[in-house]
N, CA, C and O atoms as a DFTB+ gen file, in Angstrom:
324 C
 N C O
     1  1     102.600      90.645      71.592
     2  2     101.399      91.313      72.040
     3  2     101.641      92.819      72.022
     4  3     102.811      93.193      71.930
     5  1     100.500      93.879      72.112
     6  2     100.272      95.159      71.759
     7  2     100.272      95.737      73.182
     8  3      99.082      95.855      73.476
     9  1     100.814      96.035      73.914
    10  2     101.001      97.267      74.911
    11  2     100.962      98.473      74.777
    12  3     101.441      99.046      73.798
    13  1     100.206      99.237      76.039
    14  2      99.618     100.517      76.235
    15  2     100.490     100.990      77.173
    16  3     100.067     100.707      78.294
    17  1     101.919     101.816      77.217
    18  2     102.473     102.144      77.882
    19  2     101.825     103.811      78.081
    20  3     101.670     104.589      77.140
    21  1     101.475     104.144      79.661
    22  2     101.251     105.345      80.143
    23  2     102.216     106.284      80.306
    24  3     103.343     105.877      80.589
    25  1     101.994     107.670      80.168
    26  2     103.134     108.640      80.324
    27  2     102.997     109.232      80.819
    28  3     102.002     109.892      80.518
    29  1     103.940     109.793      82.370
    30  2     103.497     110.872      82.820
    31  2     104.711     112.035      82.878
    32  3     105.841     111.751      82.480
    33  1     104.350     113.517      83.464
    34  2     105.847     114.428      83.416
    35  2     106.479     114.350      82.354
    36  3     105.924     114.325      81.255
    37  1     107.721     114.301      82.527
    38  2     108.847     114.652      81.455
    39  2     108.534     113.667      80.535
    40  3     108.038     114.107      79.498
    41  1     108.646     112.706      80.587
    42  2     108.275     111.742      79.569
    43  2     106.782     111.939      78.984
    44  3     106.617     111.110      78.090
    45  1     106.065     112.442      79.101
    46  2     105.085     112.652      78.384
    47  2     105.179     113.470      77.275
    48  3     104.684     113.506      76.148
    49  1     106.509     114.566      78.386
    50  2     106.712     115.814      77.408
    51  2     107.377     115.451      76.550
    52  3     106.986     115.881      75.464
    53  1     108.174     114.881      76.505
    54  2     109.402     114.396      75.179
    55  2     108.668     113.401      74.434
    56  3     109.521     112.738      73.844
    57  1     107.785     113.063      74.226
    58  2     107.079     111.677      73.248
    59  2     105.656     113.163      72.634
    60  3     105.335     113.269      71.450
    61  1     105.157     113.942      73.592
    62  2     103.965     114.784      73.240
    63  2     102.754     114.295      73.288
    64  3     101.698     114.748      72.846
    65  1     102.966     113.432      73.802
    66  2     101.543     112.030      74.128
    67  2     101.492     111.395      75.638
    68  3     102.339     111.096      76.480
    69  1     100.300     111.351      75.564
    70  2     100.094     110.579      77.153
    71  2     100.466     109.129      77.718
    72  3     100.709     108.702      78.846
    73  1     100.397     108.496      76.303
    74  2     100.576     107.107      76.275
    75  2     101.404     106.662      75.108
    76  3     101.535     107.460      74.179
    77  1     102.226     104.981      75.010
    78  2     102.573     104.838      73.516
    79  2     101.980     103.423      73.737
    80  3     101.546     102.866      74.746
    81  1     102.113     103.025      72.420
    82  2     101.948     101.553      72.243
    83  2     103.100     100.362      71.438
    84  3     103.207     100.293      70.214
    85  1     103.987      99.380      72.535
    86  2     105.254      98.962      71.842
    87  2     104.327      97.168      71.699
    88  3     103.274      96.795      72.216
    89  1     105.081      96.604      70.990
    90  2     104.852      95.285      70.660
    91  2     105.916      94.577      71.426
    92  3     106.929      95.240      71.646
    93  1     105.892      93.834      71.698
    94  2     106.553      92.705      72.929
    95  2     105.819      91.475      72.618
    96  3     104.693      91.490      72.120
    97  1     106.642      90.122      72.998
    98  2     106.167      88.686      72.499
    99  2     105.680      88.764      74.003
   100  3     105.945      89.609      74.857
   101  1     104.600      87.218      74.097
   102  2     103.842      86.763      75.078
   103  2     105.505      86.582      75.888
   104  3     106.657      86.698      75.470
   105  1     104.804      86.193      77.432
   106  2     105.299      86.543      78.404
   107  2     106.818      87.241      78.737
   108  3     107.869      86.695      79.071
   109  1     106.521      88.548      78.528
   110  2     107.631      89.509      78.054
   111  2     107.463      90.590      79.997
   112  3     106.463      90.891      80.649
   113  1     108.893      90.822      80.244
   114  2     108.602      91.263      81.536
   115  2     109.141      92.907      81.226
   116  3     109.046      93.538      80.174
   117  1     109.639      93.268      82.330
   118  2     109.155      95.258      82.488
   119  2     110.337      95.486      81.584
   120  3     110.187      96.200      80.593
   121  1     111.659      94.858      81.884
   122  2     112.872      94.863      81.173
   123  2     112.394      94.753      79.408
   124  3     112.532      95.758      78.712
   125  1     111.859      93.505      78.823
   126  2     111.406      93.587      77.716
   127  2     110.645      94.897      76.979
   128  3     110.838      95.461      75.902
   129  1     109.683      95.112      78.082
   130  2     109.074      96.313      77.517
   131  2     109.788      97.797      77.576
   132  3     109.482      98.691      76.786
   133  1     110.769      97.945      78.603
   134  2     111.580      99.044      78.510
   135  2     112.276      98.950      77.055
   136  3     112.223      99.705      76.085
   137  1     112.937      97.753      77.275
   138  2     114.070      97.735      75.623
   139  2     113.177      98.114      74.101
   140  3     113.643      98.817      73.203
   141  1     111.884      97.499      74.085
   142  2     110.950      98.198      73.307
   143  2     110.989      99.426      73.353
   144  3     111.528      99.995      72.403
   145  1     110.420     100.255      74.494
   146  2     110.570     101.445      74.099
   147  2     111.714     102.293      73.916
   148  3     111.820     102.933      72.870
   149  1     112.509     102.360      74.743
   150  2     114.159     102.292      73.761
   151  2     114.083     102.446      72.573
   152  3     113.817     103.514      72.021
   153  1     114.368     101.114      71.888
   154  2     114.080     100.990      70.613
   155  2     113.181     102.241      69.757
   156  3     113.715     103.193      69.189
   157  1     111.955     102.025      69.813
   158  2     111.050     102.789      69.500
   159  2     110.941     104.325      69.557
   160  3     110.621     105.091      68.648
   161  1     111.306     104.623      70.938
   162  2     110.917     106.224      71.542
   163  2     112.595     106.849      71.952
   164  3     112.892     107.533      72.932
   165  1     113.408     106.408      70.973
   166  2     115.058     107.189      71.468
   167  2     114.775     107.820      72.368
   168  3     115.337     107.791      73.463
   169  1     113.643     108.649      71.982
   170  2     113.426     110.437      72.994
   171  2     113.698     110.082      74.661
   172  3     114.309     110.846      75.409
   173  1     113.135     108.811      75.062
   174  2     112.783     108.647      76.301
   175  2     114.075     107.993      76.612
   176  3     114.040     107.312      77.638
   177  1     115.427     108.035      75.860
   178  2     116.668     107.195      76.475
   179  2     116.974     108.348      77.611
   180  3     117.279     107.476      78.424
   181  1     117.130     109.394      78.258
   182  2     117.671     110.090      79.386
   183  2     116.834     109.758      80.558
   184  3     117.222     109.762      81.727
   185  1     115.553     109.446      80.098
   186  2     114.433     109.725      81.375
   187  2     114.479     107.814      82.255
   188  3     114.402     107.428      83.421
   189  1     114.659     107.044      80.776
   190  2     114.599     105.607      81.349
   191  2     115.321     104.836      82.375
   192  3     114.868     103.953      83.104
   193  1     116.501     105.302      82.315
   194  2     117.273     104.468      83.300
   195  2     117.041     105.283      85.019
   196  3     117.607     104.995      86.074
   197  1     116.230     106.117      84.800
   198  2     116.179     106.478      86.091
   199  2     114.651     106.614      86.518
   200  3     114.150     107.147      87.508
   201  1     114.106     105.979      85.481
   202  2     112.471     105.962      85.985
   203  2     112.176     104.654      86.797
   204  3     112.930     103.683      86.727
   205  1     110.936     104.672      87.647
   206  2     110.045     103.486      87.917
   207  2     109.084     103.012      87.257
   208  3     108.200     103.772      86.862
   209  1     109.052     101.997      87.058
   210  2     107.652     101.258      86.470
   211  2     106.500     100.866      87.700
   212  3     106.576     100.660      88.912
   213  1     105.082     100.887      86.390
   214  2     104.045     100.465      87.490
   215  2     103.295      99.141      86.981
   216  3     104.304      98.688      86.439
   217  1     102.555      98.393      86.786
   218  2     102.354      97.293      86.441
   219  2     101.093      97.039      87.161
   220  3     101.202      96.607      88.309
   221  1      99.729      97.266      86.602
   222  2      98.511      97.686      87.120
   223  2      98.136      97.979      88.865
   224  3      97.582      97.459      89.834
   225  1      98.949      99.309      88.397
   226  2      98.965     100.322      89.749
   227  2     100.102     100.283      90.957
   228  3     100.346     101.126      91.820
   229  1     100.608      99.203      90.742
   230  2     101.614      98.571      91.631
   231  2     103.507      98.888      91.077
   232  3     103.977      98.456      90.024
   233  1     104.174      99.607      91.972
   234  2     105.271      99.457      91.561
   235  2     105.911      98.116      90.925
   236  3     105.316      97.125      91.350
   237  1     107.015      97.788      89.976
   238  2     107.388      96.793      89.245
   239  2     109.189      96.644      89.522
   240  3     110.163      97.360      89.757
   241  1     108.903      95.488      89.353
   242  2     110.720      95.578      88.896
   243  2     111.170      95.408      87.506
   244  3     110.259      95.529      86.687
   245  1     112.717      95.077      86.866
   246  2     112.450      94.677      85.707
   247  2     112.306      93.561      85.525
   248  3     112.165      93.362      84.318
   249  1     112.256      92.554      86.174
   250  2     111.614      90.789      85.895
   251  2     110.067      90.897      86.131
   252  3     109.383      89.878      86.225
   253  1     109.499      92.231      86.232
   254  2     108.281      91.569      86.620
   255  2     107.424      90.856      85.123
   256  3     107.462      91.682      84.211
   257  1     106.903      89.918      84.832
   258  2     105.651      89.700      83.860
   259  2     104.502      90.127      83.498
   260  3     103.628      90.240      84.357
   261  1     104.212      90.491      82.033
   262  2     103.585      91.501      81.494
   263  2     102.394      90.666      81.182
   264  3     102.750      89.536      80.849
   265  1     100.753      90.872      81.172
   266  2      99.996      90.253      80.513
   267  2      99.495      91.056      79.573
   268  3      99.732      92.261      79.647
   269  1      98.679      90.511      78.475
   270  2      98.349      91.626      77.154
   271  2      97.218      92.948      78.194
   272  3      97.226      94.155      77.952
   273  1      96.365      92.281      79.301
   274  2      95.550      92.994      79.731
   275  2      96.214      93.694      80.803
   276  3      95.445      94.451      81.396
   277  1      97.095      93.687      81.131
   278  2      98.340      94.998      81.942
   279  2      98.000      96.115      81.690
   280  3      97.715      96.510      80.560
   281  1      97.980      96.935      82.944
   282  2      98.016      98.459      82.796
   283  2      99.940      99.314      82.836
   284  3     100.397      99.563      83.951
   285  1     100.414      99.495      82.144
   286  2     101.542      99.798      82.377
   287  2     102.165     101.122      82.458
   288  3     101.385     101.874      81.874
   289  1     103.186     101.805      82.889
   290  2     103.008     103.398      83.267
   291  2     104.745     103.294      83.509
   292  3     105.264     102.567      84.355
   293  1     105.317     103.986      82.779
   294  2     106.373     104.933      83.525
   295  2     106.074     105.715      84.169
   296  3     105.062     106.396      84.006
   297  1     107.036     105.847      85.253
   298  2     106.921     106.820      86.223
   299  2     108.481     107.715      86.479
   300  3     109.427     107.473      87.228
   301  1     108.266     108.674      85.622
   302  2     110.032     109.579      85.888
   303  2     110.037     110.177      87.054
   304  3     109.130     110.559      87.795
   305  1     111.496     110.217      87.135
   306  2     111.793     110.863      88.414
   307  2     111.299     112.341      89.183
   308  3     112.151     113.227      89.116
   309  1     110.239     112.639      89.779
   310  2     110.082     113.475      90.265
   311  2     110.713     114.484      91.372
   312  3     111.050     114.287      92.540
   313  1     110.743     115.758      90.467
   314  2     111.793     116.704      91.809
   315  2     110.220     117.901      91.998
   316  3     109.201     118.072      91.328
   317  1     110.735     118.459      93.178
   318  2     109.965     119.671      93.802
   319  2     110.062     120.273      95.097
   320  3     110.530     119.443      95.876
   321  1     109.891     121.041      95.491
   322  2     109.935     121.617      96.637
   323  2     108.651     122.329      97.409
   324  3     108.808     122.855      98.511
């Protein structure tokens, strides 16, 4: 299935896009879709292992299960003061 991964911050900045789109088989969980983008988006290997996922609006883990109609979103690590 065709996934709409969201981008926000740094990771938006290193891809230059708001969103990507990776292919993943039916019932494929957050882990699956990370290794996709991996694969796909090298750019985003520094930002990944320390980001959160969201999984229509809701924080995720990596076992969580993906449906084709999923909203999905990295979320990188945010700093500020």
């Amino acid at each position: 299935m065709k996934l709409r991964v969201k981008l926000f911050a740094v990771a938006r900045e290193l891809v230059g896009r708001d969103a990507l789109e990776v292919e993943v088989p039916g019932g494929a969980t957050v882990a699956d879709v990370r290794a996709a983008v991996e694969k796909n988006f090298p750019a985003l290997g520094r930002v990944l292992p320390h980001a959160q996922w969201a999984v229509d609006a809701e924080y995720a883990d990596q076992h969580t299960v993906i449906r084709e109609q999923c909203d999905v979103a990295i979320i990188p690590p945010v700093s500020g003061g």
